[in-house]
N, C-alpha and C positions, 0 to 999 in steps of 0.2 A: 527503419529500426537500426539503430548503432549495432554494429559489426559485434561488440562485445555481447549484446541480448539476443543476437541471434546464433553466435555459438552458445549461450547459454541454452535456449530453448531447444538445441540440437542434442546435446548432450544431454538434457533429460531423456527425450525420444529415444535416445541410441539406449540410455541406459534401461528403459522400459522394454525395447526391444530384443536388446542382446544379452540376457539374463541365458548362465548355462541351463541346457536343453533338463540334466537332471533336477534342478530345482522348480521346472516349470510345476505351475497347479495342476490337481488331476482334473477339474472340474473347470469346464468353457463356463462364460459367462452365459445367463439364460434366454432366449432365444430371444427377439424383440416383438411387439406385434401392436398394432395401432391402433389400437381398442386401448391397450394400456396404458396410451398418451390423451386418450381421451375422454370426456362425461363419457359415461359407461350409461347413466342414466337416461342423457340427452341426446345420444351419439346422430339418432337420424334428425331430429329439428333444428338443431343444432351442430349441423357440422362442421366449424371454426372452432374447436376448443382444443385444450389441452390440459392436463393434470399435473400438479408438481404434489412429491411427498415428501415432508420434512425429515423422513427416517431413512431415505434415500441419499442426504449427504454428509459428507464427513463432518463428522462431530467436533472439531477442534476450537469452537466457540468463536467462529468468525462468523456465525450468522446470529444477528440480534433481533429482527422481527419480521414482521411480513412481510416487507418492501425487499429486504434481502432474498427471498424466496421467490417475489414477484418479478424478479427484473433478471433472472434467468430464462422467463418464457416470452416467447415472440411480442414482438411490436411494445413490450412495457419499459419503460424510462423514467430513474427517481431522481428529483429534483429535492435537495436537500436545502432547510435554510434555516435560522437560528429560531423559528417556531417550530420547524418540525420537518417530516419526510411530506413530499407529496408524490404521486404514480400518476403518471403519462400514459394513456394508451391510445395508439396512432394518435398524437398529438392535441389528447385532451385529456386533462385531468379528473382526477378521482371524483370530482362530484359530477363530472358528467356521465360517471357511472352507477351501478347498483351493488352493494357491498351486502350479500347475505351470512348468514350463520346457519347451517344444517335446513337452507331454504328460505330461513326468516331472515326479513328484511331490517337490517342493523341501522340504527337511527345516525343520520348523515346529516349534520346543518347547513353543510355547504363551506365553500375556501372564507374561514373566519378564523383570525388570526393565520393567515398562511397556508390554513390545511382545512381537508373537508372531512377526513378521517383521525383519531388516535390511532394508528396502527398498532402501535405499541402496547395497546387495553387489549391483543387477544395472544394469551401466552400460547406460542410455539409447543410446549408440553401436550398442551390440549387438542393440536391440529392429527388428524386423520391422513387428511390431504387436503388442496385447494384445486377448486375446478375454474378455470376462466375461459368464460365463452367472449368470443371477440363478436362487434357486431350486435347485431339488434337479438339474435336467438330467439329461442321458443316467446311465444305470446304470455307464458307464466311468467318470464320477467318485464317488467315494467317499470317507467318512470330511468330511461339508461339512452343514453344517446349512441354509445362507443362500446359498451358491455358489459356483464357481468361478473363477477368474482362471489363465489362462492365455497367458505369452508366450512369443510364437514369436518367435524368433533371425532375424536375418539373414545371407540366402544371398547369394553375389554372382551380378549378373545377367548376360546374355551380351555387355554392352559394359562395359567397364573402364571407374571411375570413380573417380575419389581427391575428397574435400572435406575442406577446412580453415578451422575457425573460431575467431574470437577473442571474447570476451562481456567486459562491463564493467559493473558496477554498482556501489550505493548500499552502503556500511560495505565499499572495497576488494576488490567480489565481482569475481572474477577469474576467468574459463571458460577453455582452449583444448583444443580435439580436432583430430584428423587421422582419417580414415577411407578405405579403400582397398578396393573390390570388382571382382571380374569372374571371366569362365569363358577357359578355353584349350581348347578341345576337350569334354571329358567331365571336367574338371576343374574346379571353383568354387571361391572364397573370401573371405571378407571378413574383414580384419583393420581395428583402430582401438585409439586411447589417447586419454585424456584428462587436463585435472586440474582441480582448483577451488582456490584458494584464498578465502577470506573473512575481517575483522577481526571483532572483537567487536563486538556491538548491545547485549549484557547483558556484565556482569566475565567476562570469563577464557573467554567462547563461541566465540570463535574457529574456525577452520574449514579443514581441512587432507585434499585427498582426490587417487586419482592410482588410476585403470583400467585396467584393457587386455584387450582379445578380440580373439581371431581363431575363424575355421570355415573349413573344407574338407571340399568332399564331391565324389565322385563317383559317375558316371552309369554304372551297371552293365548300361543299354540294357536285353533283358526281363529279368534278373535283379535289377532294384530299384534302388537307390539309397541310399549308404551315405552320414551325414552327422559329424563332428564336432566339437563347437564346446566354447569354454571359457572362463572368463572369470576376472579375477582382480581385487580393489578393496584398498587400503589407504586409510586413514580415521582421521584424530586431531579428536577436537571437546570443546574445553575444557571441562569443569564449572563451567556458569553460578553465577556466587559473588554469588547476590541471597535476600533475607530471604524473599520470595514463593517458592522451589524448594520442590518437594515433600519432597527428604529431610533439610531442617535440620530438619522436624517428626521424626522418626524417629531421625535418627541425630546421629552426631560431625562428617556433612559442615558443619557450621555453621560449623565451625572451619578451612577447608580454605581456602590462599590460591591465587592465582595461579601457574597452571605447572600444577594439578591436569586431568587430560586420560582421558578414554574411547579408547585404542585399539583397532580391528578390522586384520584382516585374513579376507577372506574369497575362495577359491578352490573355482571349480566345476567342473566336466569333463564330458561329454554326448556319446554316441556310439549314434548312431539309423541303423536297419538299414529300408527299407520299401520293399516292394513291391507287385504287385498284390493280392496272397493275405496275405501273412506281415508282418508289423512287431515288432522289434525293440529295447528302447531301455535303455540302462544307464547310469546319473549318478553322481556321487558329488558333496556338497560339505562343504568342511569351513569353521568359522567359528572364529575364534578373538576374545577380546576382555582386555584388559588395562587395568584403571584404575589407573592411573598418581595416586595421592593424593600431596599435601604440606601440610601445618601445620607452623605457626613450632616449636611444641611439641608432644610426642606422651603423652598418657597410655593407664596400663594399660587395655588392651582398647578401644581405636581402631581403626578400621579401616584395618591400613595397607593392603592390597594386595587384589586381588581379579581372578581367572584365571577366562575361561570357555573350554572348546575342547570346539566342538559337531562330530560328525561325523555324517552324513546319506547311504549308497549308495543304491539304487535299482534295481530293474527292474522291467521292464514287455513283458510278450507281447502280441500280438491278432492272431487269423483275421480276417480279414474278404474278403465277396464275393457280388455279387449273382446272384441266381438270377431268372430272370422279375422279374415284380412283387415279391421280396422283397429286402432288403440284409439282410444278416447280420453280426455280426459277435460274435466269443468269443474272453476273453481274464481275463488275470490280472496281477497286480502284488503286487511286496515289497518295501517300504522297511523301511529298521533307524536308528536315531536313539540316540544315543550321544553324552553328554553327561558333562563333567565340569567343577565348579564349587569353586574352592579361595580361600579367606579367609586372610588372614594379619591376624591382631589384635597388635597392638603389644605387648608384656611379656606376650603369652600362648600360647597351644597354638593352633596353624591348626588351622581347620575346610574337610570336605569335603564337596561334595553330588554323587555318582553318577546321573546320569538314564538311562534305557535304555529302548525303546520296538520293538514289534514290528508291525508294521502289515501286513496283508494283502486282498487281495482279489480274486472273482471273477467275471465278468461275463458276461452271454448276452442277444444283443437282437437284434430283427428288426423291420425300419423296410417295411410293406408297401404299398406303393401300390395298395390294395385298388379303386378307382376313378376314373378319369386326373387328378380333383380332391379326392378324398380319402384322405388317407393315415394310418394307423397304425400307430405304434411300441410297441412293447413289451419289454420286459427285468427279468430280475432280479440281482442281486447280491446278493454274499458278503460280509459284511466281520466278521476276526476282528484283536483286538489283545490285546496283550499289556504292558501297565505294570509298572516298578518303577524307586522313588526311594529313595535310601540314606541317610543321614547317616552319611557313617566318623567311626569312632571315639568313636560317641555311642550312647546307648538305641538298644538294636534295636526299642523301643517308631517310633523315628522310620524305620524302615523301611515302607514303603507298596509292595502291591504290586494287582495288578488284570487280567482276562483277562476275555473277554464276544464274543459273533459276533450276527451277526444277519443271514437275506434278510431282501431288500427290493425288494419288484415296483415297478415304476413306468413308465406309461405313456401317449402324448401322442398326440390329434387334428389334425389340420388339413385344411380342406376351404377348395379357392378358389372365390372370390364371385366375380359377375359386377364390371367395371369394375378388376381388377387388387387387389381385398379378399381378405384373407384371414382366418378365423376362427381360433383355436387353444384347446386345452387341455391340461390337464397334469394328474396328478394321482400321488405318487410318495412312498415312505415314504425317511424319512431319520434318519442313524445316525452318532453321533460319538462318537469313543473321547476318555474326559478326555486332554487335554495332558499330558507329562511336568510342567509348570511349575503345573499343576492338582493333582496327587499331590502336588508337593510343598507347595505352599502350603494344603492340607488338613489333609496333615498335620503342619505346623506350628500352626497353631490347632487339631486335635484333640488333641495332645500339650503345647497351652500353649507347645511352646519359643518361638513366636512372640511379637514383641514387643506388633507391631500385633495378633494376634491378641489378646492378653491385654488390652490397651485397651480393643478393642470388645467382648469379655466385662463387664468392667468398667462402658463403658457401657449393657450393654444391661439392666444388672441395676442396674445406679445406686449401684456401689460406690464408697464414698469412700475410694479408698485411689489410688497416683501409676499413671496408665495403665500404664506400661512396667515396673510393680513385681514381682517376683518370684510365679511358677506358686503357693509355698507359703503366701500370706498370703491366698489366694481358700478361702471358708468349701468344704470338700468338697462342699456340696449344691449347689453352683453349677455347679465341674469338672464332676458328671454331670448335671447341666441339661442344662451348655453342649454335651457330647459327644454328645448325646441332641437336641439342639438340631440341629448343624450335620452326622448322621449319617454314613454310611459315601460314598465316592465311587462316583456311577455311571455311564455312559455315556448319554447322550442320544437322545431315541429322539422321534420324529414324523413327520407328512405336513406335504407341501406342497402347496399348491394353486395353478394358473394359468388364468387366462380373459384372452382376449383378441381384439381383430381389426387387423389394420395393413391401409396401402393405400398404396402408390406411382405415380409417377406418372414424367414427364420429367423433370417440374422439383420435384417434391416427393417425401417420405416421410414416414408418422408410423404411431405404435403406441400404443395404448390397453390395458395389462393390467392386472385386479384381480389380486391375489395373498392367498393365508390361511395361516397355517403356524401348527401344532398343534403346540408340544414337551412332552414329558414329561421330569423329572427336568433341567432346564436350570441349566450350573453359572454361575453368578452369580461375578460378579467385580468388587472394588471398582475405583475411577476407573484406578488408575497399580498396577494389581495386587497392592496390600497384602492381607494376610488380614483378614477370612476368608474362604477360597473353600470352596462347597460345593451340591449340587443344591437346586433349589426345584418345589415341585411339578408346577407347571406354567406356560410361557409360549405367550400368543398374539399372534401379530402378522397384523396385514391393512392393506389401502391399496389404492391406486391408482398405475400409472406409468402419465405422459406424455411420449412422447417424438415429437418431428417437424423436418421440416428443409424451407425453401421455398426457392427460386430465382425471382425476379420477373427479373432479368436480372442484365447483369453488375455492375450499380451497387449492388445491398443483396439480399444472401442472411441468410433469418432461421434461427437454430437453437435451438433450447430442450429441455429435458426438464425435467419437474416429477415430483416423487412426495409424494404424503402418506402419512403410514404412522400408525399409532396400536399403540399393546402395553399387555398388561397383564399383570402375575405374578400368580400364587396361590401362596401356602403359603410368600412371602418371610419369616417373623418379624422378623428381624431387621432387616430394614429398614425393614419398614411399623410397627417400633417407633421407631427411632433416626430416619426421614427423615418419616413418616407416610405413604408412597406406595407405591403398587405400578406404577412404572415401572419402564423397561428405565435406567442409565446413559448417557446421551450417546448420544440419539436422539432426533433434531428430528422435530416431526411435517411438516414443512416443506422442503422441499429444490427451490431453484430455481437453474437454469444458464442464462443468457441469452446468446448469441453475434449478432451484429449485422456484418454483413460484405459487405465493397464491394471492387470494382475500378473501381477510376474513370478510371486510367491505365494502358494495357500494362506490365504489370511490377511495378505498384502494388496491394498490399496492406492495406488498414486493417480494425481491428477493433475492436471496444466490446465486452468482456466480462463479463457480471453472474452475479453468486452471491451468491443469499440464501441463510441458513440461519438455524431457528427456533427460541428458546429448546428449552433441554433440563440436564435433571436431570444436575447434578453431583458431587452427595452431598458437597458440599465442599471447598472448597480455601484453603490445599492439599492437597487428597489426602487428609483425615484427616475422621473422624465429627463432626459438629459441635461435640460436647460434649467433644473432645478439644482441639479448635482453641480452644474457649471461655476453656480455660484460660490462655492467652497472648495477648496482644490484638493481636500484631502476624500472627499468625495467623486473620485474621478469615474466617471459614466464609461458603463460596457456594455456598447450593444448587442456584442455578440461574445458567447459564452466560446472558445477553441476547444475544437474535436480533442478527446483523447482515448489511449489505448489501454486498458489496463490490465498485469498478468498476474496470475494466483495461482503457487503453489500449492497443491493439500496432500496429506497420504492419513492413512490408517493401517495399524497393524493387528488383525483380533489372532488371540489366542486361547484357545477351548483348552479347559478344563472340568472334570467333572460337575456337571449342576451348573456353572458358570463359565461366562466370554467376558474377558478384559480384553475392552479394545483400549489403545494410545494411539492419538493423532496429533498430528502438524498441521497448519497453514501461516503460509506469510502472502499476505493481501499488499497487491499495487508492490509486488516486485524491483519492480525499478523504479522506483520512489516519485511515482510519473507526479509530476506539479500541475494540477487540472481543477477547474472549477466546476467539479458535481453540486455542492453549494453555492446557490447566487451569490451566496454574500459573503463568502470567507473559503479558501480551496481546504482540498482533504489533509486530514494532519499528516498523509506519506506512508512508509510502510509501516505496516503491521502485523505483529508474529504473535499465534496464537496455540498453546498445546493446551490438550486436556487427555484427562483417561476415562474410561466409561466404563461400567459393571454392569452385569447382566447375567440374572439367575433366577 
């Protein structure tokens, strides 16, 4: 670190610290304890988790959705790119995990166009908190390689609260929400809207978005309690018009001017039945997305138009109740995903791609407090899917279809140590049905229609002929090489392993866990989801998390997690031809979070927040095989993305007044304007300063 940023960082510290003795707060900060860092819910099957709350940090409009909130907790990594955010956890992305909503399982197509998730469809207003269990967890999650993420919705509490805030920042970022909770008897609710505006940082990115949720539930006294909540996002964000975007290597977007725009709409619904014995829960959501293309001029077979309308219902049963020394709990779930994708090419015939997916599962687990300091969990699960991808009106060669179940026991220790220690482990097989967006991108490279896939055949065989050139001009003994190469699609199948011990205290908490996970047949996928996608024999990954939080007083609370993580593939060909490695894609061995945090004044808030992240294998950018990018020089090939450091200021000042707290806050993000590539395919626009004020009455 330059001599200049480290007397800066000093000088905040001193200034946190050396505040006179009469203006210090009367009030410490409140004690810590490590139930509150984790599922409260799951704490004993689940002991790898952690809890983040939105209401927990400063308000200054530096956080825009739930990748911002995610990548403050242990082992998570967001890889930005001009389709969208994606989330790394130990060095696998969002669709090798399971993404619920108040337990319901949120419909996931898999990494299609770049991302397996909208993050941005679940407005921040609406969050409660988020639970993320690392690891295979309880037997109730299913269908997750690397873990869970789980948010719960907000309830309204029993004193009526309205807040209204306004954000301001750097390229016209423009925030404002209104939020409204409270109960009237056996009645609750919480409604809120929001919107964002933003300018362009890059040509034509632009940034256009507008939310709203409400819930209400009621209290059925001893027949349970019925909740339903819903949410609804529209969202326009221009298509970045720069020589660095991953799809001028690929497509006609090279050509595309200003006014070109990504629209979503996406709408959810959630209606949760739960009581002492029984719970009940039924979702639906539906996504819609529409790119909106323009060029001055259009030739035959352009891309003009492109429709996705993904539909996602749900349900979800559970027994559950304790007997003596045992907790019980049996139950089952059916989601259904339902997908359709339509092209319109310029002077030619539209194309369609049908997705459809059946997902099932069923679960039996017994959490037994076998001695008042040792406890054992045990369960197994069900899980059966069902795949199929269409191309209408093409080769029924490009129809893919796929079906596969699997138990899977898994089961978790923990016994308390003297002084407030706790030991843990875990050990639990795990099972993932390929993605709709995995079927299809398979088979597209098994059947050649793919462009990308035909390139890196191309390349890997070292044909001189233009990568994107036509399925007929590759000599036949190559087609069944390559078929025979990147084989049939299969489901994912391993263990996970957990060792651990945490220990709390008044003023402190911290967790030490190693972690091992063993996959078999793991589907490899390139950077921004081009083909070829297809299984590799085998992936291991292991590390270390650290996580812990101190409280010295009310002048500087310290918080950190660290994880190192290390992977390696077997039986990759293709890669360990074309890159010479057998790494994972966009996994730092390295992952540090620093939080640095004071009250120095009643009401007064400052914070100094650090995040390192450590080189990691890119396979390229942008986005394409080296030897494809070689060809054009304005395309220069990165294989590897460089570590960087990043520092964020934030403060908040609230001051009470009768009936009402006006808080104002600060942040200015990436401090020293650090030049790093968190996006594959284009670096961060630099610093960013953001105030806003907040209401609360």
């Amino acid at each position: 670190m330059p001599k200049s940023k480290l007397k800066f960082c000093s000088g905040f510290l001193l200034f946190c610290l050396c505040v006179t003795a009469n203006a210090w707060a009367t009030e410490k900060m409140p004690p810590v304890e490590v139930r509150a860092k984790m599922s409260t819910v799951e704490a004993l099957s689940s002991p790898v988790s952690s809890v983040i709350k939105p209401d927990d940090q400063i308000p200054a409009g530096q956080i825009n959705d739930l990748t911002d909130l995610l990548s403050l907790t242990n082992s998570i990594y967001i890889q930005d790119s001009t389709y969208g955010r994606q989330l790394f956890l130990r060095g696998l992305g969002d669709q090798d995990m399971r993404v619920l909503i108040d337990g319901m399982p949120l419909g996931q197509m898999g990494k299609y166009y770049a991302r397996s998730l909208v993050w941005e469809a679940i407005p921040l207003e609406n969050i409660e908190r988020i639970e993320v269990i690392r690891g295979a967890g309880s037997v109730e999650y299913g269908n997750t390689l690397v873990g869970t993420i789980n948010i719960i919705t907000r309830q309204g509490q029993k004193e009526t609260e309205s807040k209204v805030s306004l954000n301001y920042g750097t390229f016209n970022d423009f925030k404002a929400k209104a939020l409204n909770s409270g109960s009237v008897g056996k009645v609750n609710w919480a409604v809120s809207a929001a919107t964002r505006t933003r300018d362009e940082y890059l040509k034509n990115n632009d940034v256009e978005k507008m939310s709203a949720s409400g819930s209400v539930g009621v209290d059925l006294g001893s027949a349970g309690h019925l909740q339903i909540t819903g949410f609804a996002l529209k969202r326009e964000e221009g298509l970045a018009l720069d020589d660095r975007i991953n799809w001028s290597v690929w497509s006609d977007a090279r050509d595309y001017i200003e006014g070109s725009k990504v629209k979503q709409d996406t709408n959810t619904i959630l209606a949760a039945y739960t009581s002492d014995w029984f719970d009940l829960g039924i979702s639906y959501m539906q996504h819609k997305r529409d790119d909106d293309y323009r060029q001055e001029t259009w030739q035959v077979g352009d891309t003009y138009d492109y429709t996705l309308d993904f539909k996602a219902p749900a349900v979800k049963a559970k027994l559950h109740h304790k007997f003596g020394a045992h907790s019980l709990k049996l139950g089952g779930e059916y989601s259904k995903s339902d997908g359709d994708a339509d092209w319109t090419y310029y002077g030619q015939e539209s194309g369609a791609i049908e997705f459809d997916q059946d997902l099932a599962g069923a679960f039996v687990e017994d959490s037994w407090q076998i001695l008042p300091k040792l406890n054992l969990t045990f369960g197994l699960r069900y899980d059966y899917f069902k795949n199929k991808v269409q191309s209408v009106n093409e080769n029924p060669e490009t129809q893919a279809e796929l079906d596969d179940d699997q138990i899977s026991p898994r089961g978790s220790l923990t016994y308390d140590l003297p002084s407030g220690f706790q030991a843990f482990a875990f050990a639990g097989q795990v099972y993932k049905a390929p993605a709709m967006a995995d079927m299809y991108r398979w088979s597209g490279s098994h059947t050649l229609k793919s462009f990308a896939g035909r390139a890196v055949l191309r390349a890997y065989y070292g044909l001189k002929q233009p990568a994107g050139a036509p399925a007929f001009l590759i000599p036949p003994q190559y087609i069944e090489g390559w078929k025979s190469l990147i084989g049939q699609m299969k489901p994912v199948k391993g263990w996970d392993y957990e060792l651990g011990v945490r220990q709390s205290g008044e003023n402190h908490a911290f967790q030490v866990n190693l972690f091992y996970q063993d996959l078999k047949d793991y589907i490899t996928i390139y950077p921004v989801s081009y083909p070829p996608t297809y299984n590799v024999d085998k992936v291991r990954i292991w590390g270390v998390e650290l996580s812990g939080v101190y409280t010295f007083n009310q002048f500087l609370e310290v918080e950190t997690n660290y994880t190192f993580t290390k992977n390696k593939k077997e039986g990759d060909e293709i890669i360990e031809k074309l890159y010479a490695t057998d790494e994972l894609f966009n996994a730092p061995e390295h992952l540090l979070n620093l939080t640095l945090r004071s009250r120095p004044l009643e009401g007064l808030l400052l914070e100094w927040q650090s995040q390192f992240v450590s080189s990691r294998f890119a396979g390229g950018a942008p986005a394409v095989p080296p030897q494809v990018a070689a060809m054009n020089s304005k395309y220069e090939p990165m294989y590897d993305l460089d570590p960087y450091w990043l520092h964020n200021v934030r403060g908040s000042y609230t001051m009470s007044f009768p009936k009402t707290d006006v808080t104002f806050s600060l942040a200015v993000e990436n401090l020293f304007n650090e030049e790093c590539y968190v996006r594959l395919d284009y670096p961060l626009p630099g610093t960013l300063v953001y105030g806003g004020v907040s209401f609360t009455f």
